[in-house]
C-alpha positions in Angstrom: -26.6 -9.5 -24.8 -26.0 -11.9 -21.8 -23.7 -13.7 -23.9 -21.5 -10.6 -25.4 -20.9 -9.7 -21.5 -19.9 -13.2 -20.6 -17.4 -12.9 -23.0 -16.1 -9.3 -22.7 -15.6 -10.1 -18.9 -14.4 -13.8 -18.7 -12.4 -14.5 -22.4 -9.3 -12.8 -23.9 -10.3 -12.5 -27.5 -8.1 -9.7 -29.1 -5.5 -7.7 -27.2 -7.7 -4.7 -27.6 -10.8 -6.6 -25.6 -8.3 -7.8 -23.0 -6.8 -5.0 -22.3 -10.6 -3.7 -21.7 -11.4 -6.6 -19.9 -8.5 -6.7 -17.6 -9.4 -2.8 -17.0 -12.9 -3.6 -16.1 -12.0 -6.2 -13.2 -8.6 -4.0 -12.2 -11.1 -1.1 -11.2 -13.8 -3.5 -9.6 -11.1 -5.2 -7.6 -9.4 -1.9 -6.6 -12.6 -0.2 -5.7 -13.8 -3.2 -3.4 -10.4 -3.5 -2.3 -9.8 0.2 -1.5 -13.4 0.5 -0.2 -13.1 -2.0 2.4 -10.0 -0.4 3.8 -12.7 3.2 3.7 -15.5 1.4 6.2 -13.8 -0.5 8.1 -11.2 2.2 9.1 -14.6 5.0 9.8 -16.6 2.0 11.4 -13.2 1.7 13.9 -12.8 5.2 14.2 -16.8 5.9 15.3 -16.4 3.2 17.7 -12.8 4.0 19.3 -12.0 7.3 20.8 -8.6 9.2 19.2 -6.6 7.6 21.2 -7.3 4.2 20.8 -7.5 4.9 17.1 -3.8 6.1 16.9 -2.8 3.2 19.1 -4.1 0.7 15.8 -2.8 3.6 13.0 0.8 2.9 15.2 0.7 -0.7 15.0 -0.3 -0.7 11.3 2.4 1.7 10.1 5.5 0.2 12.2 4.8 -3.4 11.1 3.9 -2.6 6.8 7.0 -0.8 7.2 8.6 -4.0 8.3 6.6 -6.3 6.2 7.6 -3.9 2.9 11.4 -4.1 3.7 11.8 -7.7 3.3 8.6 -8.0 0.0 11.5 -7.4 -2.0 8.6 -7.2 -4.7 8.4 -10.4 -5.5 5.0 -9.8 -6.8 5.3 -7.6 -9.6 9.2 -9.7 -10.8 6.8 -12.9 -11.0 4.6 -10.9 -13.4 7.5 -9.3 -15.8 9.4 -12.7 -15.7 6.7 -15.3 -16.5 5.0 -12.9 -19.0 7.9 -13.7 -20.6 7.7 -17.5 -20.1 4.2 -18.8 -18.8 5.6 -22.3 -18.9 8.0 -21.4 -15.7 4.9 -19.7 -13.3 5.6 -22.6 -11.1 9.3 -22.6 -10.9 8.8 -19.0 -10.4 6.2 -19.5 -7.6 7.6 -22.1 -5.7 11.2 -20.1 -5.9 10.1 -17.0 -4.9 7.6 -18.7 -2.3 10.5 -20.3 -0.3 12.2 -16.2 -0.4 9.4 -15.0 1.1 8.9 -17.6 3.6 12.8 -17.0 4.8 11.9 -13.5 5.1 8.6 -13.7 6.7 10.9 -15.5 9.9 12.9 -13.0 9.7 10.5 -10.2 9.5 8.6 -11.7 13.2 11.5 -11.8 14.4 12.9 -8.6 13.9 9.6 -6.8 15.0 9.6 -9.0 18.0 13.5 -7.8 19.1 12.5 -3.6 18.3 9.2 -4.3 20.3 11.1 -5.4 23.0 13.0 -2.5 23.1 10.7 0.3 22.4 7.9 -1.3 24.7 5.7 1.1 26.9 2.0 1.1 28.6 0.4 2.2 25.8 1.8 -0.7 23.2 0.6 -4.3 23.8 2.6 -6.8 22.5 0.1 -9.4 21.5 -1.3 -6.2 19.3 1.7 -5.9 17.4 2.2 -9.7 16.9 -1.1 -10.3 16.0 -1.3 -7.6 13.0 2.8 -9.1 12.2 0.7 -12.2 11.6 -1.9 -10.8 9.6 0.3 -8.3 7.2 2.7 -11.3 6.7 -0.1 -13.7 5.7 -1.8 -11.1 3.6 1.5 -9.8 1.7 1.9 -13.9 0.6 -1.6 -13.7 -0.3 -1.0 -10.5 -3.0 2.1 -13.3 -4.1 -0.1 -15.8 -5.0 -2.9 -14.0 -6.7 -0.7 -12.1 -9.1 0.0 -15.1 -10.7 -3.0 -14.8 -12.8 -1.5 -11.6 -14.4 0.9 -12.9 -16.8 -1.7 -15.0 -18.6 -4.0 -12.3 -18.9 -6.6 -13.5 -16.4 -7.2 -10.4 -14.3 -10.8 -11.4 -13.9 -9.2 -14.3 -11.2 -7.8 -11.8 -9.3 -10.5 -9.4 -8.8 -12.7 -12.6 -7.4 -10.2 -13.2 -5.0 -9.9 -9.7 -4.2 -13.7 -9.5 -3.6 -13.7 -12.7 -1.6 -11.1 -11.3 0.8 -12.6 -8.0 0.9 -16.3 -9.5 2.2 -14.0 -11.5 4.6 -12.6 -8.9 6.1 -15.6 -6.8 5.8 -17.9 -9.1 8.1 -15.3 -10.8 10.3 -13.9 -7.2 11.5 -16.6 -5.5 12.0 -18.1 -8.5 14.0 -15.4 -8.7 16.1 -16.1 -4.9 16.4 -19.5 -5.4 17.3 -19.5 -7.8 19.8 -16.2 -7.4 21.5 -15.3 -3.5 20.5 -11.4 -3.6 21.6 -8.7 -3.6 19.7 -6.9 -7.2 20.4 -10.1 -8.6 19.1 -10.5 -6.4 16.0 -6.3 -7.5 15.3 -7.7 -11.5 15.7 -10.4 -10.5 13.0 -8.1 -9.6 10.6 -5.9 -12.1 11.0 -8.5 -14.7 10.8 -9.9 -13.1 7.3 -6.3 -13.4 5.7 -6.1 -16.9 6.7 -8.6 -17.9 4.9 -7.9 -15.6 2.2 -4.6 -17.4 1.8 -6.1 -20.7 1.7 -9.0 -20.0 -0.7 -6.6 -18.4 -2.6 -3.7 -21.3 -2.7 -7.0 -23.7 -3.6 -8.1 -21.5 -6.4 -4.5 -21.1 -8.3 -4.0 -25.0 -7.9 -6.9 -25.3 -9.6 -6.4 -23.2 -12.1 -3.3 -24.0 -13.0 -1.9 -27.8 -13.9 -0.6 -28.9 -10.2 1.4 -31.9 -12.3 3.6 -29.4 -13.2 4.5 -28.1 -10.3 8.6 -28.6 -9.6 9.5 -29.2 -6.0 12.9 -28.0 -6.6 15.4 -24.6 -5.5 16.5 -23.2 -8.6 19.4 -21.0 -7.9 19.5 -18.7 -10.9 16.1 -17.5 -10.3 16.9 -17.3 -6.7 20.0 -14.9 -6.9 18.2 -13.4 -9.9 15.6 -12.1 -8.2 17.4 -11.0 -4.9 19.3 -8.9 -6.8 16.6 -7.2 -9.3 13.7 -7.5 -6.1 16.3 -5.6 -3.8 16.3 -2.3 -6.5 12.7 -2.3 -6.7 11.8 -3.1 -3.1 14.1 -0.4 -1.7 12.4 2.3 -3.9 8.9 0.9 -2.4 10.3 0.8 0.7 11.8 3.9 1.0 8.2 5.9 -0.5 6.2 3.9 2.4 9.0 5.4 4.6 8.1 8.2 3.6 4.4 8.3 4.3 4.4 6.3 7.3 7.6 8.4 9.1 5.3 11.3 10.2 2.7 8.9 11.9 5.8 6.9 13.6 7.1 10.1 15.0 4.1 11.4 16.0 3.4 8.3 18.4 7.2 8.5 19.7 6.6 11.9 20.9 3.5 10.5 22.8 1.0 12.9 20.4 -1.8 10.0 20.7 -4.9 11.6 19.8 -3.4 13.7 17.2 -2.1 10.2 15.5 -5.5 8.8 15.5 -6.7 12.1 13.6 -4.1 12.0 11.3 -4.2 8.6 10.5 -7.8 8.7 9.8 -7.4 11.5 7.9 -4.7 9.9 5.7 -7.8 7.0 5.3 -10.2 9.2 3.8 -7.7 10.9 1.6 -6.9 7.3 0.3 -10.6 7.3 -1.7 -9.6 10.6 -3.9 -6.0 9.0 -4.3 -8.0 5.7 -5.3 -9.7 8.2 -8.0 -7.1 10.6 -9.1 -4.9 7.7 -10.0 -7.6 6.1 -11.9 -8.3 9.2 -13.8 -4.4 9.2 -14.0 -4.0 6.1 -15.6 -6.7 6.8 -18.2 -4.8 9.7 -20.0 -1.2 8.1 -19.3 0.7 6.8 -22.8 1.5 3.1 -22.3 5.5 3.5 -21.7 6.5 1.4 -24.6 10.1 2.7 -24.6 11.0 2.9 -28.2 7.1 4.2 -29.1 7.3 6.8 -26.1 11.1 8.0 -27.0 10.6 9.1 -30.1 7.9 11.6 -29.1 9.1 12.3 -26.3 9.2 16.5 -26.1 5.5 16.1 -27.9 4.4 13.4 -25.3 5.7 14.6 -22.4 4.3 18.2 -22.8 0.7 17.1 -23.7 0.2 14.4 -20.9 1.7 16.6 -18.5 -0.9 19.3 -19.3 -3.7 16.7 -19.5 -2.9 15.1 -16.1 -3.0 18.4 -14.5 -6.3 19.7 -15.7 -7.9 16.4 -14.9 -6.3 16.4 -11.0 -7.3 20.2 -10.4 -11.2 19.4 -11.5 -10.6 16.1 -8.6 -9.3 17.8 -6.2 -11.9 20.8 -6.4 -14.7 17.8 -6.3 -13.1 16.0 -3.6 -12.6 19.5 -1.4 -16.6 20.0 -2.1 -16.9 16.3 -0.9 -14.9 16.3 2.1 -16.7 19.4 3.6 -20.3 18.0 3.4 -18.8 14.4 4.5 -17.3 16.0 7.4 -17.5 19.5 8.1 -21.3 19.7 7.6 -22.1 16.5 9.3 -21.8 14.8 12.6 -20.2 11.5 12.0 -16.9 11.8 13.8 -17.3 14.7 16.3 -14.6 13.3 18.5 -11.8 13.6 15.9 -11.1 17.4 16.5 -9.8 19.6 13.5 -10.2 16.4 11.3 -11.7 18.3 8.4 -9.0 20.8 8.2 -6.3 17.7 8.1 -8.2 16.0 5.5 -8.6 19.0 3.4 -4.6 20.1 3.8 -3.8 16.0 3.1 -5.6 16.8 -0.4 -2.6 19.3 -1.3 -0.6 16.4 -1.1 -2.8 13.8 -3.0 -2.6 16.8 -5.6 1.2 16.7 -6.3 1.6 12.8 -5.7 0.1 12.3 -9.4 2.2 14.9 -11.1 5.3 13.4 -9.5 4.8 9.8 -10.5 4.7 11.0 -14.1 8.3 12.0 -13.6 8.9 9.1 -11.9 7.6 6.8 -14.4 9.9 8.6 -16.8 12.6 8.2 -15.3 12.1 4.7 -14.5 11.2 4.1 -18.5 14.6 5.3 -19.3 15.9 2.7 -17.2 16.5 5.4 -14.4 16.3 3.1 -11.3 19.0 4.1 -9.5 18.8 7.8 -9.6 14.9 7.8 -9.0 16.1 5.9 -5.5 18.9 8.2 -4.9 16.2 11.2 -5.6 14.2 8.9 -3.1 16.6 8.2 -0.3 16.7 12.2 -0.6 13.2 12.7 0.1 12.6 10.5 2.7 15.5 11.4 4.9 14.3 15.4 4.4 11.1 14.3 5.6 12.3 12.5 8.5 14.5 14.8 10.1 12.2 18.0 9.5 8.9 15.6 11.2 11.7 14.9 14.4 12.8 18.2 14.8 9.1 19.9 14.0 6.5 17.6 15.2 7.4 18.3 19.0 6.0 22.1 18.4 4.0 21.7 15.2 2.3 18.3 15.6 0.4 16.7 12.8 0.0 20.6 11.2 4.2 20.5 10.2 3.3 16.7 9.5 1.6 17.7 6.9 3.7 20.8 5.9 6.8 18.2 5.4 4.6 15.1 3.4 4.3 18.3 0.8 6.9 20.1 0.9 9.6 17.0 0.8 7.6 15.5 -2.4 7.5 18.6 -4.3 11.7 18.3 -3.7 11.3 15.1 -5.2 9.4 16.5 -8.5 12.0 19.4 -8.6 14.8 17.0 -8.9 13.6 14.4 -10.9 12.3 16.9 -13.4 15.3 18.7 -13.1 17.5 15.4 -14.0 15.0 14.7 -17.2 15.5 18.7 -18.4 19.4 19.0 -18.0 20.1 15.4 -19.6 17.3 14.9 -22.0 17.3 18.0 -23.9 16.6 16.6 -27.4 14.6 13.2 -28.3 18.0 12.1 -30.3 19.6 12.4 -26.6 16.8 9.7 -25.4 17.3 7.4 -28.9 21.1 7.0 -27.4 20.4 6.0 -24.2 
């Protein structure tokens, strides 16, 4: 028995008991990885009043942003392009390395310059610097472990997933424990993804044959993956934009302690989004575009129908959840009205599912352009209702816009798949 699950979990046999395999560690790895994020953030929260709270949800949103606008996704081309080729996952690595290094200079030093300029009391610059540091070192670390994807060896991944979630785990809340400010809870995840990185760089060397690593720029690869990185990162970009706008505009408009309830609301609401797109994934058809197209009408009717059933018995579970967790308990008394944000937040976590089937769609008929033009839509709706709204409404119209502007987004991206894909002779031209 010992031996059958030594093998299940740690060889690729068949593609059918990889594919099982590769599940297995994905949901391990994204359940520690997502769980992490859960306890540290309510161990933070219990521990910091409001305030304090939406000082760090401030810092974290205004540098990912950053940090996502130059990833140019470098992650997920090293995964399609070296599936392709295994024999090139160092050309691709050290190529792609040397990007992001160029970009992680300029990333510091654009946060550094707006810092400057939008500096007040309530921002400390050795705050924002030190978690520019960490999300940099981290975002190189997600490089470098995704290079055990196109070989199939998810199981590497997940281990080096755990190893930096118990890093994190005990070195923040230490630094929580026996110093309880924020500078010192910013050094302890800085210090975790340090040695993240370095256990991580250690453990691909070995994995990998380090005599056939090429010390050497490769331009095609370079202006190859500019180019494709800068279509994929800008629609990444521009949905983190999205999410993070309301939170960034709440702090401008000096609504502190509403922040810090919002934000940890969005935190909670990040386990049932951890769920739902599990339970997502599980009915989706893999997007095999010549499979997918010729069904399409048939396909595209009964997964839509399966994915909503299965997010409307979630989201009743996770409402039931929410108000024992919260409403009925004692556990963060100082975060005023945070059950009814977590529980509004849910609408949205609702609809987010049911819009990325269009997007996938969209993007497996080689859509990319108009799902960022649909995009660039949404995101600059949402901005301009949260500044003109958030003054009078605070996180309440925060929360009105996140929904509303994404359910504009499923309108016109299903729209676009109605008018032009009428017939599934329509899609075999395309």
């Amino acid at each position: 028995m010992l031996k059958k699950m030594k093998s299940l979990l740690f060889e690729n046999q068949s593609s059918k008991q990889t594919i099982v395999k590769n599940t297995i560690w994905l949901v391990i790895a994204e359940g520690f990885s997502k769980g992490w994020i859960f306890v540290i953030a309510i161990f933070i929260a219990k521990f910091l009043w409001p305030e304090q709270f939406g000082v760090f949800s401030f810092v974290v949103s205004f540098v990912t942003i950053f940090v996502m606008l130059m990833d140019f996704w470098f992650s997920t081309l090293l995964v399609r392009e070296v599936s392709k080729k295994l024999s090139e996952i160092w050309i691709y690595l050290f190529n792609l390395g040397f990007l992001k290094l160029i970009f992680w200079i300029i990333t510091f030093i654009s946060i550094w310059i707006i810092v400057k300029i939008i500096w007040n009391s309530m921002l400390s610059m050795s705050l924002v610097l030190i978690y520019s540091w960490y999300a940099i070192i981290n975002n190189f670390w997600e490089f470098i472990r995704s290079s055990f994807r196109p070989s199939e060896k998810m199981e590497y991944e997940a281990i080096l997933k755990i190893i930096n979630w118990f890093l994190t785990l005990v070195i923040v809340l230490c630094a929580l424990f026996f110093y309880g400010n924020l500078e010192s809870i910013m050094y302890g995840y800085l210090i975790a993804s340090m040695i993240s990185l370095v256990v991580s760089m250690f453990f691909v060397i070995n994995k990998f044959n380090f005599s056939k690593i090429k010390f050497r720029l490769n331009r095609r690869v370079i202006d190859y993956s500019i180019r494709k990185g800068a279509i994929i990162g800008w629609g990444f970009f521009l949905i983190l934009l999205y999410m993070s706008s309301d939170q960034i505009i709440l702090w401008f408009y000096w609504q502190i302690n509403e922040l810090g309830v919002y934000a940890l609301a969005y935190k909670i609401v990040m386990i049932y989004s951890f769920v739902s797109t599990l339970a997502f994934a599980s009915v989706f058809p893999k997007l095999n575009q010549e499979e997918y197209k010729k069904n399409f009408k048939s396909n595209y009717k009964y997964y839509a129908q399966r994915i909503l059933i299965y997010n409307t018995l979630l989201f009743l579970i996770a409402e039931v959840i929410i108000y024992v967790f919260l409403y009925e308990s004692s556990l963060l008394l100082n975060y005023e009205n945070l059950y009814i944000v977590v529980a509004a937040l849910l609408f949205y976590q609702f609809f987010e599912p049911i819009g990325h089937w269009w997007y996938i769609n969209l993007i497996a008929m080689k859509k990319e352009n108009i799902n960022l033009i649909f995009l660039f839509i949404t995101a600059v709706i949402n901005i301009i209702w949260n500044i003109l709204l958030i003054p009078d409404y605070s996180y309440y119209w925060a929360i009105g816009t996140t929904i509303t502007s994404y359910i504009i987004y499923s309108i016109l991206t299903f729209s676009y798949i109605s008018l032009n894909y009428k017939e599934d002779k329509d899609l075999l031209s395309t």
